[in-house]
N, C-alpha and C positions, 0 to 999 in steps of 0.2 A: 538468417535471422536478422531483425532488424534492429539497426543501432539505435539509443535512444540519444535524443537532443537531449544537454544541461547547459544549463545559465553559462558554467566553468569547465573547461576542460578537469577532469577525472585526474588527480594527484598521481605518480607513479611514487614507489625508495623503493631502497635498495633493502634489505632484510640486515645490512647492519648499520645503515643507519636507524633502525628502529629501535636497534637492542641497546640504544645509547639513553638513559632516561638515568634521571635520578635516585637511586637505590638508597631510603630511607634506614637501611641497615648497615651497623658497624659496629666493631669493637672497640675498645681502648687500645691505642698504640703504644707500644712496645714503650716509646722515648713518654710515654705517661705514667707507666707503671709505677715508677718511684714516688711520684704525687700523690696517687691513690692511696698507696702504702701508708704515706706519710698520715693523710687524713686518718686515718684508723687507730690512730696515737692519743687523737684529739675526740674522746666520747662524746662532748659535746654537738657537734657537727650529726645533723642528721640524714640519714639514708630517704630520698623518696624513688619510691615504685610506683610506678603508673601497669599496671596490670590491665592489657588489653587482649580481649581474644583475637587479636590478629596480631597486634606487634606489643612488646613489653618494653618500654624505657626505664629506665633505672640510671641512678647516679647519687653523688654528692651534694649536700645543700650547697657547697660553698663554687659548686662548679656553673659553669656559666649556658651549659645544654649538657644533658644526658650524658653520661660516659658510656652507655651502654642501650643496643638499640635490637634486638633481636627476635623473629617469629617464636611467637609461643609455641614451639612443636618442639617434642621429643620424640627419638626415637631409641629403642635398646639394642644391645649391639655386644658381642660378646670378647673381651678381649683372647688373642691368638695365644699370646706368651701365658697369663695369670689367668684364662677361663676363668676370670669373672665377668659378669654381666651390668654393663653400663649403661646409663643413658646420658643419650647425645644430645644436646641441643641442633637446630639448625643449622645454625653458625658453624659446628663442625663436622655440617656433612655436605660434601660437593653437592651442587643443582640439586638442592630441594625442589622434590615434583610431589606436590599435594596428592595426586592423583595415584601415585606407585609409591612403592616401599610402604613399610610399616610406621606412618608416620602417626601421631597423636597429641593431642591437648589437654591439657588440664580444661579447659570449660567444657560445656556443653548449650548451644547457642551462646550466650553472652555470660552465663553465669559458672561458677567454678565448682565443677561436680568429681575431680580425679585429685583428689588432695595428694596421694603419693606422686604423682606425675609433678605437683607445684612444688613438692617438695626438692625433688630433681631440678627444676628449673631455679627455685633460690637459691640451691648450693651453687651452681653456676652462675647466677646473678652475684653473688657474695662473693665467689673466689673472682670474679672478674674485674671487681671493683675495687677489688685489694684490699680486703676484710682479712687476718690473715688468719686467726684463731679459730674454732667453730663455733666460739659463743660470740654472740656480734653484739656489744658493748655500746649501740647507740639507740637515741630516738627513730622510730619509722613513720614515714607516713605515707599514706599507699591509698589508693585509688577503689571502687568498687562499684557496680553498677547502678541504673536506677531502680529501686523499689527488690535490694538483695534481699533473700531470703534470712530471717535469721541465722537458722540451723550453719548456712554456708560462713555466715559470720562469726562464727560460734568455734566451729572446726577451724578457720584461718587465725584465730587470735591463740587457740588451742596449741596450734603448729608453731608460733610465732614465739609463745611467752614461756611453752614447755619445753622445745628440739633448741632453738637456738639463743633461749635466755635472752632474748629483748625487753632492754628493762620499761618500755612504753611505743602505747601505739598510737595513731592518729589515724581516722579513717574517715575520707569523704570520696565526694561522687565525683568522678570523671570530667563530666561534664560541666558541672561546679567551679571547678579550676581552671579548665578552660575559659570559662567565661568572665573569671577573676582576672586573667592575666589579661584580654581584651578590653574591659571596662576599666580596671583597678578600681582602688576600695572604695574610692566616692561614689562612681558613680553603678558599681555592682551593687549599693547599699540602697538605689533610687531609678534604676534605670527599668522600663517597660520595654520587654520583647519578646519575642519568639523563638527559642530556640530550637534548634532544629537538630541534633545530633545522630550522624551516618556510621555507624559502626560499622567490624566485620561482619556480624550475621542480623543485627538487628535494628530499627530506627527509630530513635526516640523524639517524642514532640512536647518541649516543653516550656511550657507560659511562665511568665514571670512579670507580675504588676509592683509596681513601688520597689522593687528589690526584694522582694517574696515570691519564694518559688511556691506556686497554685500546685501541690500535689496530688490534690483529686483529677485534676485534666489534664493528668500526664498520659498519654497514648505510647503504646509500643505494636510495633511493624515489626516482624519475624521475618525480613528479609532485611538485607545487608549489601557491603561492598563483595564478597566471598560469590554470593546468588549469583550477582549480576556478572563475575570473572567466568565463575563456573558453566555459564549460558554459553560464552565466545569460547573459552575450551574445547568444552564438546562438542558444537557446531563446527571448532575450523575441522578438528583433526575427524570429523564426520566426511564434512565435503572432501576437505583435501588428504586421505588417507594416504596418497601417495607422498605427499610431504611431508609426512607426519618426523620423518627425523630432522628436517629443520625445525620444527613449531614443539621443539621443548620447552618447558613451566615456563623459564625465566622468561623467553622470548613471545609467550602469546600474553605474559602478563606485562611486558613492553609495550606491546600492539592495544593492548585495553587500554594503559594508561597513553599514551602519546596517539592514537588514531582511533579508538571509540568515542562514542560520544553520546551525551542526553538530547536525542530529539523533540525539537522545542514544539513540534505538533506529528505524533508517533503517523497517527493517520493519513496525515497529508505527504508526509517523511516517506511513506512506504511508496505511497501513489506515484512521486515525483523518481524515485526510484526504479516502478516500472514502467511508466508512461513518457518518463521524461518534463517538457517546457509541455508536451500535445495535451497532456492530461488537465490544465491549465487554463484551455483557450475555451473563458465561456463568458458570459456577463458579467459573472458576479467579479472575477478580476480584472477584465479587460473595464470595470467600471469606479472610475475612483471613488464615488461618491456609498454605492451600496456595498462596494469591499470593505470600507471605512464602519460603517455602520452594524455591517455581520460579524466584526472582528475577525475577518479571515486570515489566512498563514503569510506573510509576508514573504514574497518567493525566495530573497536575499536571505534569510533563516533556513533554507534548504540545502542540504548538504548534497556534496556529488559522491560516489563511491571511491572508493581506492586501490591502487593494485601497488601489492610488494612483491618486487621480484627476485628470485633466487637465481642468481647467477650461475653458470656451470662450471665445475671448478676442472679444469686441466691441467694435466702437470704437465709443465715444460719441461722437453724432453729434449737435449742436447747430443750431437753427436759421439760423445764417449757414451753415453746412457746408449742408445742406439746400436753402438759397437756393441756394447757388454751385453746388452740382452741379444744380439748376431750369436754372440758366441753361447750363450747360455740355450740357446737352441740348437746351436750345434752339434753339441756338447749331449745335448738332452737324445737329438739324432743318434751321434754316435753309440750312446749305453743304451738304446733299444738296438740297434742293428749288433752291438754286443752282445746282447743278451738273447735274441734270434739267434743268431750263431753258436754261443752256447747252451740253449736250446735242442737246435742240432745237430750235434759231436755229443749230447748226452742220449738223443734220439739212437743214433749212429753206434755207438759203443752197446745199448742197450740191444740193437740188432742183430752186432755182430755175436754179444753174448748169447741171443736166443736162437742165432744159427748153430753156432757151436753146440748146444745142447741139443737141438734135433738132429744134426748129423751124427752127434757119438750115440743118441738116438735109436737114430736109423740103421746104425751099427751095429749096437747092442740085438735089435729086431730080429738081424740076420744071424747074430749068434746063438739067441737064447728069448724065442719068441714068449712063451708063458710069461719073464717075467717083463719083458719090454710092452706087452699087451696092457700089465696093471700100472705101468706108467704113464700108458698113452690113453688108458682111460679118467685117470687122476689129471693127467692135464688136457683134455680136450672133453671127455666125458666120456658115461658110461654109453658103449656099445660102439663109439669109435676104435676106427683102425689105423694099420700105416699108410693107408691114401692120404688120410688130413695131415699128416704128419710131413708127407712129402708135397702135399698143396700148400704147407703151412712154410715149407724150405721154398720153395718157387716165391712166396710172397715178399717173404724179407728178403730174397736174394734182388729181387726186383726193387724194390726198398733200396737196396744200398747199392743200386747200378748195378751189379755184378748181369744181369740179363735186364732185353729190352722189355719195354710195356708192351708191348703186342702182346710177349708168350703169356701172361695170364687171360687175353681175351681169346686166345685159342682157345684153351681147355675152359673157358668160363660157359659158354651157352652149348652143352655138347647135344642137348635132351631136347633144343627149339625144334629142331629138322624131323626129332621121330615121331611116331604116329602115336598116339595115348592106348592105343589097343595091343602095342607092344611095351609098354611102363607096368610097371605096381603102382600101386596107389601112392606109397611116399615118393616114387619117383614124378608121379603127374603132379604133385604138390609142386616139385622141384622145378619142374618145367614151366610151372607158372610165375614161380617165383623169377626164375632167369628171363621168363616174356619180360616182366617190370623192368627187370634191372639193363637189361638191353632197351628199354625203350629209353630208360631215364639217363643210357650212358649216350642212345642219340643226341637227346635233348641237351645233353652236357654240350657235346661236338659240336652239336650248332651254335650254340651261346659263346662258348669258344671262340667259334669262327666268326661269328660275328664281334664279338668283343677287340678280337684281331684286326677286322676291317675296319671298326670303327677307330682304333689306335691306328689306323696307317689312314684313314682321313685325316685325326687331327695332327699326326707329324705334317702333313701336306696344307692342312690350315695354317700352322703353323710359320709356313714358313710365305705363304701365301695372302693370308690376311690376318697379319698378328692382333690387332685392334681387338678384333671376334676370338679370336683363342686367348687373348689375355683377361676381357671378360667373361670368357668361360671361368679360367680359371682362380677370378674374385667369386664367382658364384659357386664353385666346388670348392671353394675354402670357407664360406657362406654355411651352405650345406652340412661340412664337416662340424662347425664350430657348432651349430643347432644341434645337430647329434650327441658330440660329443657332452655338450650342454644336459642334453633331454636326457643322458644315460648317468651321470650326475644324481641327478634328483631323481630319478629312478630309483639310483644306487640309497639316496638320501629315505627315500619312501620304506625300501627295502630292509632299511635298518629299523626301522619304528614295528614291533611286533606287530601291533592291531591297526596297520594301515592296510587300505583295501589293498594294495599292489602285494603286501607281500600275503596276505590268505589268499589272492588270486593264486601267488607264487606256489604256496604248499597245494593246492587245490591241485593245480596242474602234475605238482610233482606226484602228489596220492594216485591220481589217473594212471600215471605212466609207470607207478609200482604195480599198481592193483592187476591182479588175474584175472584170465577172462572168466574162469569160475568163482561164486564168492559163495562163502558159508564154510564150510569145513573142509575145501579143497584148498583153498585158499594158504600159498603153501610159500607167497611171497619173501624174499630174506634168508628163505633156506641157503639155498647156494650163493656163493660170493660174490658172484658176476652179479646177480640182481644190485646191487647194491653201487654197480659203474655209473647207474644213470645220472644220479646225484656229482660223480664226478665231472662225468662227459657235459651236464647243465654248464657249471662252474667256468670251466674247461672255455666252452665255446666264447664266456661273457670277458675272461682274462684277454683271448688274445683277439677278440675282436676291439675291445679298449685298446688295445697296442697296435693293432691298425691302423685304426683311427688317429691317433697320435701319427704313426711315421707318414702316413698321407699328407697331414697337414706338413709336418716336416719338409715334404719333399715337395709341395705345392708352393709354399712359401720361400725354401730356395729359388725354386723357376722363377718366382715373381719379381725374387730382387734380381735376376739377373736381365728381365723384360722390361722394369718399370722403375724405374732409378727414384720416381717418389712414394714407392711400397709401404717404405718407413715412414713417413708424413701420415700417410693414410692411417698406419696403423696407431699414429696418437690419437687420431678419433676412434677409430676402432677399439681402441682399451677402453674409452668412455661409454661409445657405442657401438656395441659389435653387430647390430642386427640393423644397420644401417638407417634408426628411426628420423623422424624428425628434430634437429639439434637446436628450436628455438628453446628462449631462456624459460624455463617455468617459474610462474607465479602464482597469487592468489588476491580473489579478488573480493573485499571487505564492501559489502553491499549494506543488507540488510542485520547484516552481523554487527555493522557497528554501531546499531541504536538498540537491537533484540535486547541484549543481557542487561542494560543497563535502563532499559523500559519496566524490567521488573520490580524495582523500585515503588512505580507506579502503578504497573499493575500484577502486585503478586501472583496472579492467577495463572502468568508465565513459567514460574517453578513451583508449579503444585501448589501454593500458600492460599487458604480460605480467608482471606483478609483486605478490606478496602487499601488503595493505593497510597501514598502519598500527600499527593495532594488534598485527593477527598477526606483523610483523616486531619488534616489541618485546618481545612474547613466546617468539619465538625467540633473541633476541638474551639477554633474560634467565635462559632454561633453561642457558644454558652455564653459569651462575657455581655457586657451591654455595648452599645454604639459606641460609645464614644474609645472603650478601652479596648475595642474590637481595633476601632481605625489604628490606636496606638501602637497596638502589637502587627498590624498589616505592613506600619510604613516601618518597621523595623525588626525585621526577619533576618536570625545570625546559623550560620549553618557553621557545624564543627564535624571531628569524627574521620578518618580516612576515609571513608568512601566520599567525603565534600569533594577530594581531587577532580572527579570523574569533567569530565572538561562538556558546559553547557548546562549544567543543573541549575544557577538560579535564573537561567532565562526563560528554562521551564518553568519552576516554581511559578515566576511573575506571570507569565500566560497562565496557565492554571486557575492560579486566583485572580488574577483580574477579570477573568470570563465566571469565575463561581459569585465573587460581591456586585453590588451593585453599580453604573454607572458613577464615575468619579471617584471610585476607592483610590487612593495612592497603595502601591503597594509594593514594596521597596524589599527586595533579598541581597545580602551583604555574607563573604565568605568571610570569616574569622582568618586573624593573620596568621593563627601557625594551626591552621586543623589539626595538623598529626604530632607535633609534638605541645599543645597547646594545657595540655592539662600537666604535664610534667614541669614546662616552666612557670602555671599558675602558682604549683606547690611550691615550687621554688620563691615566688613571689610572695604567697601568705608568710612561710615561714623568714623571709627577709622583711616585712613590712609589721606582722603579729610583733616578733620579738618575743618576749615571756609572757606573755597575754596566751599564746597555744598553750601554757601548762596547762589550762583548767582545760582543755581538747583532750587532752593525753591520756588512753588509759593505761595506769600503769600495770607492772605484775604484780604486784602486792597487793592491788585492787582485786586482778586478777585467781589469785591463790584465796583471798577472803572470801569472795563472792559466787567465784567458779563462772559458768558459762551462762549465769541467769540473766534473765532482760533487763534489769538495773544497771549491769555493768556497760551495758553502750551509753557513751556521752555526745548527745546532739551537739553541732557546730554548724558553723553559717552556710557549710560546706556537705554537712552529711544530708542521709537519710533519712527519716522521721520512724520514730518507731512505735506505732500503735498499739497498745497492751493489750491484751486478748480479754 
């Protein structure tokens, strides 16, 4: 594949240098509680809430920033000791991941549709701030979007004036206050511009001539800072599903904010991407005078991709570590070779017991044949005699050494040598049956003997070219660990009812029950022997798993005593036991890092039926005339978290410098506190107003006279207008 040329070598970090970014969330510290407390003494002193669908501040008038700063997410959660059912905020629940658990909001896009849920979240906003009572005994002033519905309005002062006795409210717009604390009151009361506000899910555009906010050309965008997160989420952990356990929430909303970015021409962004400088080489840039004139992408505005690498973590492995796990294999050797052995002495006992009962048996035969017949047909079946009985004394005597293995292959194929024209029929059965078993005990002999030869080549490799027999035996320790591995997850599959491995499993076992007659012959289960097969299954899979184990065992002695750095290897081998490739894995932020944050501009990346950005600001702007157009162009204020996003007004400025005409100034300016910028606004009014906010305030007395009817909202410089129906 071919590499492409960029202007810059391509960025590499480390995955924790990423995770280091400033986390706009916090509580009150412990050494502040007593201050909190104390304010709650003082009723005068007002409470403002800034009510964000992505992050809620909250604090003291008298406090200097927010005591209080936390994701509006709740989640329920049942206590262990009091089974009752709580809700948790954020704050107190490890690695909030948007994407898992049962997490939830009071809004819905931007507006507040779960009032029990906000209900949750005040009680914790109020005990956090050191409210100590449940009636909260001050002024509030609180935040709310643009163009809120009443009804929402309605229910929130409902909650407010009835649950916890708030003797008065103040409500204005978000954004409002933000722009109060960036102006102050002179010049909020006469300044022209454009406001630009980037919430969590939605984006407002809002004019303001002479210090009048234009409420007819206010536009809202149904995409937000959450859109554009949510794009780079499910893209990374898409491509890189293999690393999906490093790129948890906090860490891929690290990477969004510190290494995505607003591509300042998306299109050219992409090309320069996969082309590289080659995509580039034509007239229109290699010519200053017609690149000048087409406004095309200045290549220095081109970003290179990025790679974050995950380093591999290995544990140093010390030689007492090394001793201890020697011995813990040892160890592990010796209680299989124990338990082999007791095994055998239970085999052994169990033989001797079933000799003894055939010889007093066979005993009994000779005394008192009748009724030794109905015992030798109880234990071997019906229509057997004392031949099985005395083939059955040769087997186990054979069995516990007492006579060599020859004497059963004497008497075993007696029927091969005779002629079928002197048999019965069950006896030419038999004859057939002893052809198989005699070819299959050849077949044995040979394998044997060959198995033999090949163990007395590798003692003679062994001692001849150790190199080759000691890579033999990395490659059958290799072998073993895959097996052992594959019979694992076998065993893993095995356990899951409706996984294919285990209906293959019954499938097979049904077969090997089922009769060769079926329908009403079918007489399977009757006798108790049918029902061995199930054991002998089981049987085979126990002590082939113990094989496999003492193998390795004994493969892995030989090797420490060939290979003096067995151990070394084996610290890679706990990493990587299948001996892959051990470069560092990474990933690599190409196109990812302008995709999520291009929706912005053009919704139609997350599903949204709605002009971008840009284009609605320029719509928004044609309404006004020349002259109040220019005014609000060279003074464009972006507020709202999602302003962070790093690159957004150099977009803006291309955008509209290519939408107006020849010689627009057109000037975009971040506001100094985006995200906490409407909290210390209020802060602001209520230090500068002084007792002038009484006539803002609606009280509860208002409140109980009037109930929840449209007279009872009181416009301020700061609210929302309310149109009477």
């Amino acid at each position: 594949m071919k590499t492409q040329k960029y202007l810059r070598e391509p960025q590499r970090f480390l995955i924790y240098d990423v995770r280091q970014y400033n986390n706009p969330l916090y509580e009150p510290a412990s050494d502040r509680k007593p201050t909190l407390i104390q304010n709650d003494y003082n009723t005068e002193i007002p409470i403002l809430i800034d009510y964000g669908s992505g992050i809620t501040k909250a604090g003291w008038g008298n406090s200097t920033k927010p005591d209080l700063s936390v994701q509006s997410l709740l989640s329920k959660s049942k206590d262990s000791k009091t089974s009752i059912t709580q809700a948790l905020t954020s704050s107190k629940i490890k690695d909030v991941d948007l994407f898992k658990g049962n997490y939830r909001s009071p809004y819905e896009r931007n507006i507040i549709q779960q009032f029990g849920l906000l209900e949750n979240l005040n009680d914790f906003i109020f005990n956090e701030i050191g409210v100590v009572e449940s009636k909260v005994d001050h002024p509030l002033i609180i935040t709310e979007p643009v163009a809120n519905p009443e009804y929402c309005r309605q229910n929130l002062l409902e909650q407010y004036f009835e649950c916890y006795e708030i003797p008065s409210v103040m409500i204005g717009v978000d954004t409002f206050f933000a722009t109060f604390y960036e102006f102050g009151q002179d010049r909020y009361q006469s300044e022209t511009c454009l406001i630009i506000s980037i919430g969590h899910t939605t984006c407002h555009i809002i004019p303001m001539v002479n210090g009048q906010i234009i409420f007819e050309e206010i536009k809202r965008i149904n995409v937000g800072y959450f859109n554009s997160f949510e794009v780079l989420y499910k893209q990374l952990i898409l491509k890189n599903n293999h690393q999906k356990h490093h790129l948890d929430y906090q860490t891929v909303q690290a990477i969004h904010l510190n290494n995505c970015s607003v591509a300042v021409n998306y299109d050219e962004q992409l090309k320069y991407l996969k082309l590289g400088t080659d995509g580039f080489q034509n007239k229109f840039y290699s010519n200053p005078i017609v690149r000048e004139n087409n406004i095309l992408t200045d290549l220095e505005c081109l970003q290179e991709p990025i790679y974050i690498d995950f380093p591999i973590q290995q544990k140093i492995i010390d030689e007492s570590e090394l001793l201890r796990k020697q011995e813990i294999r040892q160890k592990q050797a010796e209680r299989l070779k124990e338990a082999m052995q007791k095994k055998r002495e239970e085999k052994k006992r169990a033989h001797e017991k079933e000799l003894a009962e055939l010889e007093s048996l066979e005993i009994k035969f000779k005394e008192d044949q009748q009724s030794a017949k109905m015992v030798i047909e109880q234990y071997f079946g019906k229509g057997k005699g004392i031949e099985e009985v005395r083939k059955r004394i040769q087997k186990v005597k054979v069995k516990l050494g007492f006579l060599p293995k020859d004497t059963l292959e004497e008497d075993k194929y007696t029927l091969i040598n005779i002629a079928d024209s002197q048999l019965t029929a069950q006896q030419q059965k038999q004859k057939k049956l002893q052809i198989i078993q005699k070819q299959a005990a050849e077949t044995r002999a040979e394998k044997k003997a060959l198995e033999k030869q090949k163990k007395e080549e590798i003692i003679k490799m062994k001692t001849s070219n150790p190199e080759v027999y000691l890579n033999m035996l990395y490659e059958k320790r290799l072998k073993i660990i895959k097996k052992v591995d594959e019979k694992k997850k076998h065993q893993q599959e095995l356990s899951t009812r409706n996984s294919r491995v285990n209906q293959k499993r019954m499938q097979t076992i049904a077969q090997l029950g089922a009769s060769e007659k079926i329908g009403k012959d079918d007489n399977f289960g009757m006798n108790d022997e049918d029902w061995n097969i199930y054991i002998g299954i089981q049987k085979d899979y126990e002590s082939d798993e113990e094989n496999q184990e003492m193998k390795l065992n004994e493969i892995e002695i030989e090797l420490r005593e060939m290979d003096p750095n067995f151990d070394d290897k084996i610290k890679i081998g706990e990493v990587n036991p299948y001996g892959l490739s051990m470069q560092e894995p990474f990933i690599e932020l190409s196109v990812d890092r302008f995709r999520g944050n291009e929706a912005i501009f053009q919704p139609g990346i997350v599903g949204v039926d709605q002009s971008g950005l840009s284009d609605v600001i320029t719509f928004v702007l044609n309404k006004f005339p020349a002259e109040t157009q220019a005014k609000l162009l060279s003074n464009i204020r972006i507020t709202g978290g999602g302003s962070v996003m790093q690159g957004l007004a150099k977009r803006m400025e291309r955008d509209l410098t290519s939408n107006f005409k020849v010689g627009s100034v057109v000037q975009v300016n971040l506001m100094s506190e985006p995200i906490f910028g409407a909290w210390l606004g209020m802060q602001k009014v209520y230090k500068q107003y002084g007792n002038k906010l009484n006539d803002y305030f609606i009280s509860k007395q208002e409140y109980f006279e009037k109930g929840s009817s449209e007279g009872l909202f009181k416009s301020n410089p700061f609210s929302n207008v309310v149109i009477p129906y």
